[in-house]
N, C-alpha and C positions, 0 to 999 in steps of 0.2 A: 914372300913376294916382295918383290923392291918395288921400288916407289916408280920408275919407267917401263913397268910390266903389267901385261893384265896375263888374267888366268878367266878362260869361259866359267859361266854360271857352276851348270852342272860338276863340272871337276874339279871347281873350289869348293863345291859343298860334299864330294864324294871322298875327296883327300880329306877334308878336317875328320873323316869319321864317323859325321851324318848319318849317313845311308851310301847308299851302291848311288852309282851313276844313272841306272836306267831307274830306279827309285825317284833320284832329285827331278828330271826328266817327267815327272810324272807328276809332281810337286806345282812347276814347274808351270805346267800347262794347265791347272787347276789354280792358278793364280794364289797361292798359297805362300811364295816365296819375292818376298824386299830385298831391294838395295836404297837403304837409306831413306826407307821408307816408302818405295815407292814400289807399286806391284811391279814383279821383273819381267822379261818376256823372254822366251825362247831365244838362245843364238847369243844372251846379254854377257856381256865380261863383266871382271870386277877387278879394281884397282886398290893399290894399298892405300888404307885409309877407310875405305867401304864398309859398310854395313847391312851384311846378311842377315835376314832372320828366315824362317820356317815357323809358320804359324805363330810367329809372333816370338818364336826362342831364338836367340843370337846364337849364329854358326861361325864360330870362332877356330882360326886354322890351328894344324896342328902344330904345337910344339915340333924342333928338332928331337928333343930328348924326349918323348913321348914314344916307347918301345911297341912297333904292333905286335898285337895280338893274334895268335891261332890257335885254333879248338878243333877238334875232332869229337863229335857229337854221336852217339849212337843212339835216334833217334827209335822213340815206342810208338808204336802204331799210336792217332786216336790227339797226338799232340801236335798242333797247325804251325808248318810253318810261315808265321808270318810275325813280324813285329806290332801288330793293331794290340794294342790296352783293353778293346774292349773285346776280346775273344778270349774264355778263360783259359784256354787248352795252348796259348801262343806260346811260343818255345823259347820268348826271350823271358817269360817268364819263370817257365819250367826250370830254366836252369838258372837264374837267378845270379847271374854271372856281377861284379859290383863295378864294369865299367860298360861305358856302349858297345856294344858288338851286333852283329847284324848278320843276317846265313847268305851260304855264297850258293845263291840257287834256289833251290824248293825240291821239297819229297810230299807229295799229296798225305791226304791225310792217312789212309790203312794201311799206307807204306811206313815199316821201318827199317833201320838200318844208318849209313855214316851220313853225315852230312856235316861241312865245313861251318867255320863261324869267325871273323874275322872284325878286327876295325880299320883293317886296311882297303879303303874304296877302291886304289886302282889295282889292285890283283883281283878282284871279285870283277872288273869290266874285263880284264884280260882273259878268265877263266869260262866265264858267260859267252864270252865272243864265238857266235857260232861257229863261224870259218874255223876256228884254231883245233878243231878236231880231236878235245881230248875224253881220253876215257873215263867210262865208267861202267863198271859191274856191280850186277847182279846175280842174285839166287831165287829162283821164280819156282813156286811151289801152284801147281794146276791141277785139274779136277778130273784129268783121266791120262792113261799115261802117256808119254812123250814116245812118238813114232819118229824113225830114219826120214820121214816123208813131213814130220813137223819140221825136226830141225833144219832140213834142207830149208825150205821155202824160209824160215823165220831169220834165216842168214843171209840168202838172196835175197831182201829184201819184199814187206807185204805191203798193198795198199791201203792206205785207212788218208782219213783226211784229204782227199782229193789228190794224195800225192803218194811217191812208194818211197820207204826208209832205205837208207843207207845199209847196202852189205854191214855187216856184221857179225863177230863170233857166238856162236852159239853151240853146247857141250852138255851133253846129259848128263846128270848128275844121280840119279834114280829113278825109280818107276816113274814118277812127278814128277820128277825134281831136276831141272836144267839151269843151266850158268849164262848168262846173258852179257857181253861186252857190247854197248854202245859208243859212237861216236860224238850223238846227235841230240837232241831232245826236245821230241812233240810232247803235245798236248798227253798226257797220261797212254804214253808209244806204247810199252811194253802189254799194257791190259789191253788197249787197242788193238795190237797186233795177232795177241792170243784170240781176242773173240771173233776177229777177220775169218781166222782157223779154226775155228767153233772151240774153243778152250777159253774157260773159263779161271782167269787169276784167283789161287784158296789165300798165299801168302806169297808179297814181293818186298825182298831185302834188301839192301844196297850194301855192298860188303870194298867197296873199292872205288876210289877217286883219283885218279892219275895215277900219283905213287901212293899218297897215302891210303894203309887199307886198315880195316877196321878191326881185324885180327879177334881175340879171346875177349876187346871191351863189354862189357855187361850193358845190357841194355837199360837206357837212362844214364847213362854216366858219362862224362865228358873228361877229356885230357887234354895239356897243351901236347901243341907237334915238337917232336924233338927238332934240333936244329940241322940237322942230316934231311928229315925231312922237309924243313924248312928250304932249305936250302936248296935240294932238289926240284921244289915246285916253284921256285922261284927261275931254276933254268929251266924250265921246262916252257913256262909263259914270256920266258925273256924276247924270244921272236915272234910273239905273237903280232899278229897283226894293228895298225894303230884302232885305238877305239874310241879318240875324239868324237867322228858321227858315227858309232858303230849302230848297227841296227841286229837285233837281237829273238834268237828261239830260246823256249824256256832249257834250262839247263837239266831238269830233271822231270818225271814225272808229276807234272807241276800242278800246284792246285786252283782252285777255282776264282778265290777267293784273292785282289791285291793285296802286295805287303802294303807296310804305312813303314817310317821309321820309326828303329831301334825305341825303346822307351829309356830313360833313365831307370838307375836304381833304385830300391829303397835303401835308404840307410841303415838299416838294418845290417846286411851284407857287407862282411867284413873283406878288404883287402887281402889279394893272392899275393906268396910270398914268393912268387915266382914259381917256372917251371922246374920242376924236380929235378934228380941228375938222372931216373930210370923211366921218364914221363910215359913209355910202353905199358909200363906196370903199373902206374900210379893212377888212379880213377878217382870220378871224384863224382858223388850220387848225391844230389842236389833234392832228391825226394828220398822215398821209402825202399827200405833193401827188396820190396814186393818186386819191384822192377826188374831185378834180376834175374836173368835166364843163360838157360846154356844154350847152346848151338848144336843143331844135330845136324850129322856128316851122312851122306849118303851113298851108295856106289857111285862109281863116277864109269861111263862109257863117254868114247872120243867121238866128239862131232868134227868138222871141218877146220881147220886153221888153229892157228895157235897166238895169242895176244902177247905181246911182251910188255910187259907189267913194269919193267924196270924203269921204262921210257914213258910210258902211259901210250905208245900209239899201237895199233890196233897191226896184224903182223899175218898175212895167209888167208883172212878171214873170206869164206865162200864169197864168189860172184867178184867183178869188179867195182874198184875203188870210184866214186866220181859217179854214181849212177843217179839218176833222178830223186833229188832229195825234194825238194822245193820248199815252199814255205807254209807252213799250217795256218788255215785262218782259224783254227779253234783254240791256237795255243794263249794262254792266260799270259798277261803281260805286268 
């Protein structure tokens, strides 16, 4: 930041690292966050020279030479996404990674499956940004089997929360067992959506996030993104729309419960020597091999449309695009 420039509140504490933007925002309004001492307000900038704190800890920008950080997480049922210290089950602890990092979004709690982790603040607002429509899939495991007559409706769109979701793909995978691409992301949609249709969620997995997809990773185990990956999600968000004042739906089956930020680490936690050269392959289980599981495949029967995965956007999917989404008042912020 030069000395003739300011940067708003929120996106000088999202770019150091902090936390996400809707995070600082949240901070923010809880009079929890100084400049130079002095509680900041909504809407405040900051010029060079200034001084941030968050609860009292100096938010210091980032380095140029400060490499971000991306994780691909496969998350275990039962582990809360949130950064709060005092939740024992918090997933920045779980994986006990030895710099800040913070999740791009939320998977409730009996969800498992991929979820991102970054310390880059402004791709987590670009990615979160409702409008920019990107995907995510699922593997939804229900309580009696999946009829031609569920997947229809569950594609056209159901109502729950005073509003009806966005078309979307949807692909039977087994007697139970269907494939779910969203665009969108209410309050706990997917479980919501089943019980509208009297179906009740047994197990719901996140197997896919724009490009990145979770593939053969064991559960509990985290990897950095190759830079092909990397690289792709970063065109992917490049025309995303600006997210200065963006206003925000929960990215995933989101939980109850606000994040707080990222915790530091203990010292304990020794420094990564970097990402591997087969980062696919390479896992890294921050707990007990207990966590390990395999992945069972099911018949797959064709529902309506077909998603193009390469791009993350959603591609044939039943019903039209643009159809009554509106906004959830029960989504957790």
């Amino acid at each position: 930041m030069s000395e003739d420039t300011s940067t708003r509140l929120n996106k000088f504490i999202s770019e150091s690292g902090f936390c996400s933007r809707r995070e600082a925002d949240r901070y923010i309004e809880e009079k929890r966050v100084t400049i130079n001492g002095k509680t900041a307000k909504m809407g405040a900038t900051v010029k060079a020279g200034d001084k941030v704190a968050v609860d009292g800890e100096t938010v210091k920008s980032r380095k140029p030479t400060d490499k971000p950080i991306y994780i691909a997480f496969n998350k275990p049922a039962g582990v809360t996404t949130t950064t709060d210290p005092k939740d024992k089950n918090n997933i920045i602890d779980f994986i006990g990674f030895p710099k800040r990092i913070f999740p791009i979004g939320r998977l409730d709690n009996p969800t498992e499956g991929l979820i991102l982790l970054t310390n880059n603040g402004d791709i987590i607002n670009k990615i979160l940004r409702a409008g920019n429509n990107h995907d995510k899939e699922y593997i939804v495991t229900v309580d009696k089997p999946v009829t031609p007559e569920f997947v229809a409706k569950m594609s056209s769109g159901v109502r729950i929360l005073e509003t009806v979701t966005k078309p979307c793909y949807v692909q039977q995978q087994g007697k139970n067992v269907f494939k779910i691409v969203l665009t969108q992301g209410l309050n706990r949609q997917i479980r919501r959506m089943c019980e509208a249709l009297d179906y009740k969620v047994v197990k719901l997995k996140r197997v896919r996030v724009m490009n990145i997809k979770l593939g053969n990773q064991p559960v509990g185990n985290w990897r950095y993104l190759t830079q092909e990956e990397t690289d792709t999600l970063h065109q992917l968000v490049a025309e995303s729309v600006n997210t200065e004042d963006a206003s925000y739906l929960d990215f995933e089956e989101a939980a109850e419960t606000p994040q707080r930020p990222a915790i530091r680490p203990k010292a304990a936690f020794s420094k990564p020597k970097g990402a591997p050269a087969k980062p696919k392959e390479t896992f890294v289980n921050p707990k007990s091999a207990s966590l390990r599981k395999k992945g069972a495949a099911g018949k797959t029967s064709r529902g309506p449309g077909k998603p193009n995965e390469s791009t993350g956007r959603n591609k044939g999917a039943t019903g039209k695009p643009g159809g009554s989404s509106g906004r959830s008042k029960g989504r957790s912020r």
